[in-house]
NUGUVEX-167268 format. One line per 4 residues: number of its first residue (from 1); their letters; for each residue x, y, z of C-alpha. Coordinates in steps of 0.25 Angstrom, whole numbers. Layout:
NUM> A> X/Y/Z; ... .
//
This chain:
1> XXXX> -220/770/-157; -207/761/-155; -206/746/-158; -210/743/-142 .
5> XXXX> -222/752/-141; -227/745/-153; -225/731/-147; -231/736/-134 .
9> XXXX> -244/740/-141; -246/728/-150; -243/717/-141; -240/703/-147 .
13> XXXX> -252/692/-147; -251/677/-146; -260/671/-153; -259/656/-146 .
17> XXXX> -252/650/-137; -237/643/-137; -238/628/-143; -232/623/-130 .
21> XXXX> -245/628/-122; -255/624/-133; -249/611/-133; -250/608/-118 .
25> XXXX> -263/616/-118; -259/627/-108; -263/641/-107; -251/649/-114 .
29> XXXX> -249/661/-107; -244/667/-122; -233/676/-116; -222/680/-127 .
33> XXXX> -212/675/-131; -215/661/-123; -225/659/-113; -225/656/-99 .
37> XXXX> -228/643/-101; -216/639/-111; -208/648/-101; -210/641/-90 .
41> XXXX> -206/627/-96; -195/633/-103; -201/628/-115; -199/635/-129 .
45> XXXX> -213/643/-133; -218/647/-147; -229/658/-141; -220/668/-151 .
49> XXXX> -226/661/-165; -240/665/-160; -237/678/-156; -244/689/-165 .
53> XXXX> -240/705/-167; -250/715/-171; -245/720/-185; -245/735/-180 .
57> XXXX> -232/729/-172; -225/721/-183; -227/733/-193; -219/743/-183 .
61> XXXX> -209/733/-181; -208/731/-194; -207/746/-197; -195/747/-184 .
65> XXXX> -188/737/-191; -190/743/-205; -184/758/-198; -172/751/-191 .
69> XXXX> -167/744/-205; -168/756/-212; -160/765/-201; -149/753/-201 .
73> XXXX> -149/755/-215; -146/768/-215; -135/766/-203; -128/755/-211 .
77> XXXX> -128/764/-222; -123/776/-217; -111/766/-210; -108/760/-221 .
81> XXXX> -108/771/-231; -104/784/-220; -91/786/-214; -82/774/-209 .
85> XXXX> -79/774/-193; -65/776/-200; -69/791/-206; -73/790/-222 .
89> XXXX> -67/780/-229; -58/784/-241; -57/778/-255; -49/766/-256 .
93> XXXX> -38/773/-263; -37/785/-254; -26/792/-249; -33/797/-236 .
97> XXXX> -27/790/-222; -35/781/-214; -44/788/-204; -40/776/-193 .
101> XXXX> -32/783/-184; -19/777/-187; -8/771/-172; 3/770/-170 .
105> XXXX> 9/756/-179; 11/745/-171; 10/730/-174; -4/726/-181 .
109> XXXX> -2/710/-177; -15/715/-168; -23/719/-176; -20/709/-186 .
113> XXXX> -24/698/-174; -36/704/-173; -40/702/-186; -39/687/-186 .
117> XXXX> -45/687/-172; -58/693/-178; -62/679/-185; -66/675/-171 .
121> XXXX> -73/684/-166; -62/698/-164; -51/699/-155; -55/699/-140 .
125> XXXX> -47/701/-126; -47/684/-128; -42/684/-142; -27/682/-138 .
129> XXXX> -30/669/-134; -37/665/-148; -29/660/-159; -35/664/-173 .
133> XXXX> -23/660/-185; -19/663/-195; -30/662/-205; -36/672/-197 .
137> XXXX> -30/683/-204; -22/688/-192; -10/683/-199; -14/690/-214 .
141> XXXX> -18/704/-207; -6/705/-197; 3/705/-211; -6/713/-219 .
145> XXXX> -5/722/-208; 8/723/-207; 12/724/-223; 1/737/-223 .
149> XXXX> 9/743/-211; -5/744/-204; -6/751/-191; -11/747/-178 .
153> XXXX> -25/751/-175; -27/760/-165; -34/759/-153; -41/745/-145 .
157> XXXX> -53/741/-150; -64/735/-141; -66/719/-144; -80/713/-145 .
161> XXXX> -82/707/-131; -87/692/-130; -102/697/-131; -113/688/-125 .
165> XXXX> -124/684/-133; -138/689/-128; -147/678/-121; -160/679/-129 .
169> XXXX> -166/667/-132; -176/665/-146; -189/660/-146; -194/650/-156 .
173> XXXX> -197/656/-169; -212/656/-178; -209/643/-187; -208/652/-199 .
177> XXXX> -197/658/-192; -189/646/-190; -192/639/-203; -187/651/-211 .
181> XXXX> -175/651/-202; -173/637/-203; -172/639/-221; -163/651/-217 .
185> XXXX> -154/641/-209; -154/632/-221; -149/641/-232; -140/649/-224 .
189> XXXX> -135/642/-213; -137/625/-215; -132/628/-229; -118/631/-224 .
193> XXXX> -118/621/-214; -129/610/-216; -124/600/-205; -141/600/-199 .
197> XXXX> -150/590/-204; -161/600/-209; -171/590/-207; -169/588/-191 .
201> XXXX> -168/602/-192; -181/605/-195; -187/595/-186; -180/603/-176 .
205> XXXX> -187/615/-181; -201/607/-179; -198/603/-166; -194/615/-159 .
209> XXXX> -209/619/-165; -216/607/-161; -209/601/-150; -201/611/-143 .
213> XXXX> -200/604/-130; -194/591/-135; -182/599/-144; -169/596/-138 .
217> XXXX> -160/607/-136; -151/604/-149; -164/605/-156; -167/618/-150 .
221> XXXX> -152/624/-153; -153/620/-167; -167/627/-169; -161/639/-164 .
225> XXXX> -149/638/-169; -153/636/-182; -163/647/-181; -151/657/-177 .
229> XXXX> -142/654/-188; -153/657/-198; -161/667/-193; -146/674/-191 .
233> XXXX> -143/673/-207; -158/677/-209; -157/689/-202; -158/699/-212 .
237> XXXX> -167/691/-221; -181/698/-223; -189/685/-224; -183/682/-209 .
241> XXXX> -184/696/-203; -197/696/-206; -203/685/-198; -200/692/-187 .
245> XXXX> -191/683/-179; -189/689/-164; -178/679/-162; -163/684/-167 .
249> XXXX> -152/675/-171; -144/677/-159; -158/673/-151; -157/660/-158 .
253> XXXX> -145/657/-156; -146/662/-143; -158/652/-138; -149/642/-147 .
257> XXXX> -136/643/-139; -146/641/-128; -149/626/-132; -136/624/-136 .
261> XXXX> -131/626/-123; -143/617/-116; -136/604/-122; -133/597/-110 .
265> XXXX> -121/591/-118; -116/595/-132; -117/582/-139; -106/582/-147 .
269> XXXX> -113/573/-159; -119/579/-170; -131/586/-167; -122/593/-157 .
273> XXXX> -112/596/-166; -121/602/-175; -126/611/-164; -112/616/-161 .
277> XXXX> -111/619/-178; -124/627/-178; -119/635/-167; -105/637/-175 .
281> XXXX> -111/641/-187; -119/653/-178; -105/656/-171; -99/657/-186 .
285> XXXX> -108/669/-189; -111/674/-174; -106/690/-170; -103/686/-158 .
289> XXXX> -87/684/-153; -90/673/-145; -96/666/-156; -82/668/-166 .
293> XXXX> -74/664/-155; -83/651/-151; -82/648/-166; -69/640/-169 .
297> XXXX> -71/632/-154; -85/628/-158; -80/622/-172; -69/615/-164 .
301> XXXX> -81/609/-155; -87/606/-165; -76/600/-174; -73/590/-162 .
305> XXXX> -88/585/-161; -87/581/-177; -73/575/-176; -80/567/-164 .
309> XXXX> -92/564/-172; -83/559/-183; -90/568/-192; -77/571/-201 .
313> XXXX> -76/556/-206; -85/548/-213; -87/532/-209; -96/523/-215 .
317> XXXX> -96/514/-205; -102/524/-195; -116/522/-203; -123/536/-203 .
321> XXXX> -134/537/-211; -132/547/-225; -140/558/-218; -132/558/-207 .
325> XXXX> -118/556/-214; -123/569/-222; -125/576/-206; -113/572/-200 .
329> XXXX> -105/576/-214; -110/591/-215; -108/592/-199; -92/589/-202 .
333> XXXX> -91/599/-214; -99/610/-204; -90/607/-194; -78/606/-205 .
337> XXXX> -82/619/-210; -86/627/-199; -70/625/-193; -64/627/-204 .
341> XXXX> -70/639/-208; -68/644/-193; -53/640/-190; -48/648/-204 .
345> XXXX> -54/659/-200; -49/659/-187; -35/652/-190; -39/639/-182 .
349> XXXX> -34/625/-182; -43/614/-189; -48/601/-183; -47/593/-193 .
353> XXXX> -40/591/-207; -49/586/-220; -39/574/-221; -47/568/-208 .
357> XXXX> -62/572/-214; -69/561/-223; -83/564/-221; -91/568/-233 .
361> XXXX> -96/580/-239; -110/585/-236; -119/582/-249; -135/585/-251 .
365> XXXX> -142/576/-243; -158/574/-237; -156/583/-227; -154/594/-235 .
369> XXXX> -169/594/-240; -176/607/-237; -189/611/-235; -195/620/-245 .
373> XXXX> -194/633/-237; -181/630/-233; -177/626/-249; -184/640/-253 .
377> XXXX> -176/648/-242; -162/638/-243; -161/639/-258; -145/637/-260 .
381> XXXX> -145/625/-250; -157/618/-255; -151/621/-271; -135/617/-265 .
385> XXXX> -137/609/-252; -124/608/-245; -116/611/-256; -112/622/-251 .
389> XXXX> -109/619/-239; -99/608/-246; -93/617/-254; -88/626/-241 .
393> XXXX> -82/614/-236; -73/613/-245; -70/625/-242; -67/626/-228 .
397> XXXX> -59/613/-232; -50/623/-241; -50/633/-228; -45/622/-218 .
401> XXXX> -33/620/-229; -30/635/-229; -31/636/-213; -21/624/-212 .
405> XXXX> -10/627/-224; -9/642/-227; -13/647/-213; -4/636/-207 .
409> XXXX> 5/637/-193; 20/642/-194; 33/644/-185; 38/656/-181 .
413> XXXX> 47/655/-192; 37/655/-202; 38/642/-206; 27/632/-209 .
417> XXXX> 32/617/-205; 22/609/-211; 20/617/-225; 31/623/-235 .
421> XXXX> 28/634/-242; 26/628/-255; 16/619/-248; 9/629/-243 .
425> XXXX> 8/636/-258; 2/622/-263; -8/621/-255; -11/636/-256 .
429> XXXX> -11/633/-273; -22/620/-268; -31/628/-258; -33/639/-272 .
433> XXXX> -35/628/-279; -47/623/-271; -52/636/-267; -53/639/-282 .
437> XXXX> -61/627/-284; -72/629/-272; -72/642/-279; -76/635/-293 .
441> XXXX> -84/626/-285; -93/637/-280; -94/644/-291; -100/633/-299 .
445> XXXX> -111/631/-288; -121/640/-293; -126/646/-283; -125/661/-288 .
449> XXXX> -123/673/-280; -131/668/-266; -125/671/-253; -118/658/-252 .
453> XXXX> -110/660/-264; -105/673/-259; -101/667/-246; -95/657/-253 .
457> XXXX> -86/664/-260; -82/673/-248; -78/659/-242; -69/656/-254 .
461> XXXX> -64/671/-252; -59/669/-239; -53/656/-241; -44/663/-253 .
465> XXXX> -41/675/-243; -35/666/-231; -26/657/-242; -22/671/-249 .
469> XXXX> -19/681/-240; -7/682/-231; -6/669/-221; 4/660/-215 .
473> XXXX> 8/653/-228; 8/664/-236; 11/679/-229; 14/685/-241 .
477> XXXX> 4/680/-252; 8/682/-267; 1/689/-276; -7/682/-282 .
481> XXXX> -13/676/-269; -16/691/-264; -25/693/-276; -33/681/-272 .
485> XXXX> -35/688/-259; -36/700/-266; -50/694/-274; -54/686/-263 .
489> XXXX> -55/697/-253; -62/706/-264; -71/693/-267; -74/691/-252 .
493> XXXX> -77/706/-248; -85/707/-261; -95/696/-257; -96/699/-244 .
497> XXXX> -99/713/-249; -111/708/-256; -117/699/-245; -117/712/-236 .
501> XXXX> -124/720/-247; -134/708/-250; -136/704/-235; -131/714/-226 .
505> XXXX> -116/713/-218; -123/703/-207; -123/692/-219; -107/692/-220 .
509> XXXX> -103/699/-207; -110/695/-194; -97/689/-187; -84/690/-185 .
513> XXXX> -78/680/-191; -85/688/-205; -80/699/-201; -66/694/-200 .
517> XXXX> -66/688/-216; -72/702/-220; -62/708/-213; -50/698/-217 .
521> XXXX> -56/699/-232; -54/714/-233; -38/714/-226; -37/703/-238 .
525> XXXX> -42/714/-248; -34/725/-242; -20/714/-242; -22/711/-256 .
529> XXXX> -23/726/-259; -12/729/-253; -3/719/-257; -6/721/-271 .
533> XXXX> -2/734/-270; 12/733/-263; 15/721/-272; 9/722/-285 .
537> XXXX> 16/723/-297; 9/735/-302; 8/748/-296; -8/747/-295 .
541> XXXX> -16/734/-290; -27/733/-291; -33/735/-278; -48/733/-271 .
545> XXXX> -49/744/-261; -66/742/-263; -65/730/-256; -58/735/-244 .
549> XXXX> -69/744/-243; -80/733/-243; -72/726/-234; -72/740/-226 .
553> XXXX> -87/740/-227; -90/725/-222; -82/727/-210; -89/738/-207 .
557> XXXX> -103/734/-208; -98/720/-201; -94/728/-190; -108/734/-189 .
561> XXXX> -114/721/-191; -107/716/-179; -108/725/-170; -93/726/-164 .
565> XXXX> -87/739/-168; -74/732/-162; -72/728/-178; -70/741/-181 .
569> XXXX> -56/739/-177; -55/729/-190; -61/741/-200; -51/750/-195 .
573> XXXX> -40/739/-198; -46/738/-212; -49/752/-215; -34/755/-212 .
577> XXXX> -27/743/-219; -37/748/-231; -31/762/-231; -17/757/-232 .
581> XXXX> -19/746/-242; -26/756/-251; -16/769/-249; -7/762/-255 .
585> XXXX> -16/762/-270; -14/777/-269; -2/779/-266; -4/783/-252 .
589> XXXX> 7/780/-241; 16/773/-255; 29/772/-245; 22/762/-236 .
593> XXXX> 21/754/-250; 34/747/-246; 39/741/-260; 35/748/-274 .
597> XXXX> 28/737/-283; 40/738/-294; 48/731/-282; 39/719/-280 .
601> XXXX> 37/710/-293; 26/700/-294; 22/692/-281; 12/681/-288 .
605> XXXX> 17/668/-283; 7/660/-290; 8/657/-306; 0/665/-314 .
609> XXXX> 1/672/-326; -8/683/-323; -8/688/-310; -20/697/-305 .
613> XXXX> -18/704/-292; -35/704/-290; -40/694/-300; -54/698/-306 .
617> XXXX> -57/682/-308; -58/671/-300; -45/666/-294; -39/656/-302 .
621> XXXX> -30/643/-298; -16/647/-291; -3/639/-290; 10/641/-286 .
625> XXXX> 22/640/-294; 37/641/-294; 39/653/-300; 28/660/-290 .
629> XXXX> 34/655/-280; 47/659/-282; 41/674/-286; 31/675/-274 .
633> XXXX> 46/673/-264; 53/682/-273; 42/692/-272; 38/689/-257 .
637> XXXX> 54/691/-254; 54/705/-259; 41/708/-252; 47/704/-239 .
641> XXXX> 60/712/-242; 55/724/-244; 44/726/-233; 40/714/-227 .
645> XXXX> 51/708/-221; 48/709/-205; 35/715/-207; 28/703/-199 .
649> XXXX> 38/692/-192; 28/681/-197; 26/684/-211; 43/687/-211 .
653> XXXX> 43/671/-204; 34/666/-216; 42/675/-226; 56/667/-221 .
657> XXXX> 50/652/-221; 44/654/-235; 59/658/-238; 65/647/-229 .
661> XXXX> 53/637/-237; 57/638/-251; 65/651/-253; 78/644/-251 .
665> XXXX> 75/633/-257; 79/631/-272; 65/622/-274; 55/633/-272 .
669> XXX> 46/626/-282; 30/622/-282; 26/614/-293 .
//
């Protein structure tokens, strides 16, 4: 018997009537899921927490769903582990050609546009009129592209169209339901971001149960706001899928965008800037396209109301009481954060620099008092409160220096007005310095191998990978700074790899903009690989094809999880630039090698005694010196001799200022 034939011969009962018709002692005509009465008043009903189910009916639901997981199981399985879309995938060492039907060569610049298009959401019939920078990774993968002597893929490839999100609306869940998924919101969301005031959070809560007529529609938004964002991390957590909860994330947030758009006027003042935050933080981890491109304008939104709420300085004289110092602080560094984060990913312009902010740092306050569900449930944040949270400022304070100085603007002739190039090697030297130092900082925190801490540490990962790989400041990165890619990439893809096996590729790949680092993260491996081996100064690097095929293996599942086999187009991109990285390990296609490795001496333009290509321990403190300096032109002139020179007009522009800066200059000297 199906699932419906079930359901049609256990019907539900109700076991008493909605708490609207009780309390104005009416007859409740008990119709699912809200009763004519509540319908016609277009008031909210809660008939739904007295309806009953026979357990014959649960039991074959129960056994349904038990039969779907286990053939998705075997699906994913035979997916993962079967033959790729590409035909089988060869070692990484072996000498058989790509099975991606080779075209004619043309200019890759298309492809490479795309790539940096992906972190907002994919390239579209729109995209031309979307600038996304440098930082990107547009400009990094157009020159990768171009060294490898990669091919233009073959054929169109269908983009995603602007989906519509479907118009279902949630009911109001059981009270269990929502107190769990209020603790879920708590540890995995407010932990991140804790700019609400838990306490008026919860009254929320009791209100919507209590007094469901006299709630406002903020209130009702961040109910269901609040519920979307946690019941969408909870997801796949057994505690949650067995309550039962008919309501889905998109529901939520769904019924939640419907209050959200019943504001007669946004209030631009602090509750309404909160309200647009929580909608960001859902649009930061959405599927949609629509959400990835509304992302960067909502942070721009929402930057303006806190620079018009003054929330970016601190006065005394203004007289706000601790409590709500403490709110109006951690609203500015979710604000800070979120656009930080955003516009280096996408290559944007910032609002605002640190030299005009004074307001101070979030610190453990009253309003960080859980309950003790929520303490038994929220276990990092009630044992760290927002210490984690400060400690990621700091860090997007470190991206918003990287966006502005080595991902900074420059003419046509390659030259950067505002910065030499030794200026642009100091303050590289400082953001190592205070990278290194968040690292330490970290490490010392004590909170073990949790999620958080693995999260963390791909943060950090990237940061390292967007100020070592190829980029406006430095197109040709030396040496030493491609194995700091080289064990950053490997570190990034490694965790990742283990989020996926602990919690299943929805925990680290459910959006674009996720897809687009795993995907930037693995060209990083596959650039370090393959410039270690056309510059090293012995004949075998050591190389890492394994984590080219990890990578290999979380695009593909991402792609699943997503549901848009369009990205496909991005595998194929990887699975070739793979295959040529790694022939060259064998020997295979040794012409296209270009210069033999006696030819190219040492390319380390940093002082160290001991230079490791992939270091096996943490990465240590870098400076610049005189001597590297003067080595990494030397080096970087014979590289552009021999096969560079007029490979790509911007990188030969930079190539000619670095000369023009300090290489006809008798003081080419850091101290």
């Amino acid at each position: 018997m199906t699932s419906i034939g079930v359901m049609d011969q256990y019907p539900p009962s109700v076991v008493k009537s909605c708490s609207r018709c009780r309390s104005r002692k009416v007859k409740c005509d008990l119709k699912v899921p809200q009763c004519s009465a509540c319908e016609r008043q277009g008031e909210v009903c809660n008939i739904t927490e007295y309806v009953a189910y026979p357990y014959a009916l649960v039991e074959s639901l129960h056994s349904k769903v038990k039969e779907l997981e286990e053939k998705l199981a075997a699906y994913t399985n035979g997916s993962t582990h079967g033959p790729s879309p590409n035909g089988p995938t060869p070692g990484p060492y072996s000498n058989r050609q790509p099975t991606v039907r080779e075209s004619v060569p043309a200019d890759v610049s298309k492809e490479a546009e795309e790539v940096g298009v992906l972190a907002i959401g994919f390239a579209d019939r729109y995209s031309h009129s979307k600038y996304v920078g440098a930082a990107a990774g547009s400009t990094f993968a157009r020159i990768f592209f171009k060294q490898v002597g990669m091919t233009s893929s073959s054929g169109n490839q269908e983009n995603p169209e602007n989906e519509n999100l479907p118009t279902c609306t949630a009911s109001i869940p059981s009270k269990g339901i929502s107190g769990y998924l209020l603790s879920t919101y708590i540890a995995r969301v407010h932990m991140w971001w804790p700019f609400l005031d838990l306490r008026r959070t919860r009254s929320c809560f009791r209100r919507i149960y209590q007094e469901p007529r006299a709630c406002t529609d903020l209130e009702r938004f961040k109910f269901f706001i609040v519920l979307a964002l946690a019941s969408d991390e909870a997801r796949v957590d057994d505690a949650y899928t067995s309550m039962l909860d008919y309501n889905t994330p998109r529901d939520y947030f769904q019924t939640a965008l419907h209050f959200f758009n019943r504001f007669r006027e946004h209030p631009r003042d602090l509750s309404g800037l909160q309200a647009v935050l929580l909608m960001t933080i859902w649009m930061l981890n959405s599927p949609s396209c629509n959400h990835s491109n509304d992302l960067w304008h909502l942070t721009r939104y929402a930057m303006s109301i806190a620079l018009e709420l003054g929330l970016h300085r601190h006065n005394p004289s203004w007289r706000f009481g601790p409590e709500e110092i403490e709110i109006r602080s951690r609203t500015w560094w979710t604000v800070y954060s979120l656009e930080r984060s955003i516009a280096l990913n996408t290559g944007r312009v910032l609002s605002v620099r640190d030299q005009a902010i004074d307001t101070p740092i979030p610190s453990f306050n009253s309003l960080d008092q859980l309950t003790e569900q929520e303490a038994k449930t929220a276990t990092l944040f009630h044992a760290k409160s927002v210490w984690l949270f400060v400690h990621m400022i700091e860090l997007r304070r470190i991206a918003g220096r990287i966006l502005e100085s080595i991902y900074i603007a420059r003419d046509r002739d390659g030259r950067c007005s505002s910065l030499t190039f030794q200026e642009l090697c100091s303050i590289s030297d400082d953001l190592h310095r205070k990278l290194d130092n968040w690292k330490n900082q970290l490490d010392a925190a004590e909170i073990g191998s949790s999620r958080e801490f693995k999260l963390m540490r791909i943060e950090y990962c990237i940061m390292l990978m967007h100020l070592n790989r190829p980029s406006p400041a430095f197109m040709v990165p030396s040496q030493n700074m491609v194995a700091i890619c080289s064990h950053a990439s490997s570190g990034a893809l490694k965790q990742w790899a283990t989020i996926s096996s602990e919690s299943g590729i929805d925990s680290i790949c459910r959006c674009y903009r996720q897809f687009h680092d795993i995907l930037m993260a693995g060209l990083v491996r596959l650039y370090s690989d393959w410039h270690m081996q056309k510059v090293a100064p012995t004949p075998r690097p050591t190389l890492r094809p394994e984590d080219a095929e990890t990578c290999l293996d979380l695009l593909r599942k991402g792609i699943s999880n997503l549901h848009d086999p369009s990205l496909s187009k991005f595998e194929r991109i990887f699975y070739s630039l793979k295959e040529k990285v790694y022939a060259y390990a064998s020997g295979f296609d040794e012409a296209s090698q270009g210069v033999p490795f006696s030819q190219v001496p040492d390319l380390s333009i940093w002082a160290q005694e001991d230079s490791h290509f992939v270091p096996n321990t943490e990465i240590g403190m870098i400076s610049m010196g005189s001597e590297g300096l003067e080595s990494y032109l030397n080096q970087m002139t014979t590289i552009f001799d021999n096969e560079m020179f007029d490979i790509d007009d911007t990188l030969t522009a930079w190539y000619g200022s670095v000369l023009n800066d300090i290489g006809d200059t008798d003081n080419m000297r850091i101290g």
